[in-house]
KEPAVEX-306885 format. One line per field, with one value per residue (C-alpha): residue number from 1; x, y, z. Coordinates in Angstrom, 3 decimals. Layout:
# residues N
pos <- NUM, ...
c1 <- X, ...
c2 <- Y, ...
c3 <- Z, ...
This chain:
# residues 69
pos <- 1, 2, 3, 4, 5, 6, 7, 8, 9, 10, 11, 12, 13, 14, 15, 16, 17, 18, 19, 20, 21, 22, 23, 24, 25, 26, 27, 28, 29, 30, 31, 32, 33, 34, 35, 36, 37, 38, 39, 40, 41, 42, 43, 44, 45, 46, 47, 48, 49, 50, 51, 52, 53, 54, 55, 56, 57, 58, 59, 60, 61, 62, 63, 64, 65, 66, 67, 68, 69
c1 <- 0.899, -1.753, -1.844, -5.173, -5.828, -6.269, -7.155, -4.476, -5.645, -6.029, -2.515, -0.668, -2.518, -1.722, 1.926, 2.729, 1.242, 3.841, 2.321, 3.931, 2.347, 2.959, 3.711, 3.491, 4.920, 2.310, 5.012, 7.408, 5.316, 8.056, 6.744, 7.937, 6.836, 7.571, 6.758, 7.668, 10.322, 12.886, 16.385, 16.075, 12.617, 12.488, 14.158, 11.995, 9.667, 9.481, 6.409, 6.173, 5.828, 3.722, 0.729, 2.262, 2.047, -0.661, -1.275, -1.671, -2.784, -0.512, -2.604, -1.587, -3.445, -3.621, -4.720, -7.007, -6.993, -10.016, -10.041, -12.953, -13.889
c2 <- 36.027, 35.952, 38.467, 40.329, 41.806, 45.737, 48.087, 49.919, 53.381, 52.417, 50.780, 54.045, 55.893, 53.609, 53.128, 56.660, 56.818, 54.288, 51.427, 48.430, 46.554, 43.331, 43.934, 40.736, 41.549, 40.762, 39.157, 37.911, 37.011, 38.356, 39.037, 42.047, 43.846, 47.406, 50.344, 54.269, 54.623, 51.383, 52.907, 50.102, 49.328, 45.964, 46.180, 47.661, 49.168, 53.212, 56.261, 54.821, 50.995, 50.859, 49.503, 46.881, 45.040, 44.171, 44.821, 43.086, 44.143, 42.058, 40.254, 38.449, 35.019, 32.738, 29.354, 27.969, 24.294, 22.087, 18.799, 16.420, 14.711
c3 <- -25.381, -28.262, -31.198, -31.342, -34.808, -34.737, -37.870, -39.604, -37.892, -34.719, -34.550, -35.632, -33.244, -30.716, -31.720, -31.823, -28.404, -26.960, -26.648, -28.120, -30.932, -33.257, -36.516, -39.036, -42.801, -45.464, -48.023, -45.933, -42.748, -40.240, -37.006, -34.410, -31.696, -31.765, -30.336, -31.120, -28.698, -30.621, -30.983, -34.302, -35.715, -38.006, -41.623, -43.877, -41.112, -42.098, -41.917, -45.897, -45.686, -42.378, -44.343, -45.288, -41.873, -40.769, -36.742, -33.756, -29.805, -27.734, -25.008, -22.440, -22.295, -19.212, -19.827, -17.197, -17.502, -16.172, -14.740, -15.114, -11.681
């Protein structure tokens, strides 16, 4: 899995559409995923601190690995 950055808009849009996100803290550097539908979001995650995480698209990588011959 590799983080893609997203703008702060376009994640809440997104995140109150369902889909899950990552989440990194800008102090602490704590990293989640969440999405809207958590029974428990992260400590310190509320409607009044969400700009202070910045926001990731979580995309799934496959590594393709090449052989010289």
């Amino acid at each position: 899995m590799v983080n893609q950055p997203i703008e702060f808009d376009e994640a809440i849009v997104r995140f109150f559409n369902g889909e899950e996100l990552a989440v990194v803290h800008k102090t602490t550097g704590k990293r989640f995923n969440v999405n809207v539908k958590m029974k428990q979001l992260p400590d310190g995650f509320t409607l009044q601190t969400m700009d202070a995480w910045l926001w990731s698209e979580i995309v799934e990588c496959i590594q393709l690995l090449v052989f010289d011959q």
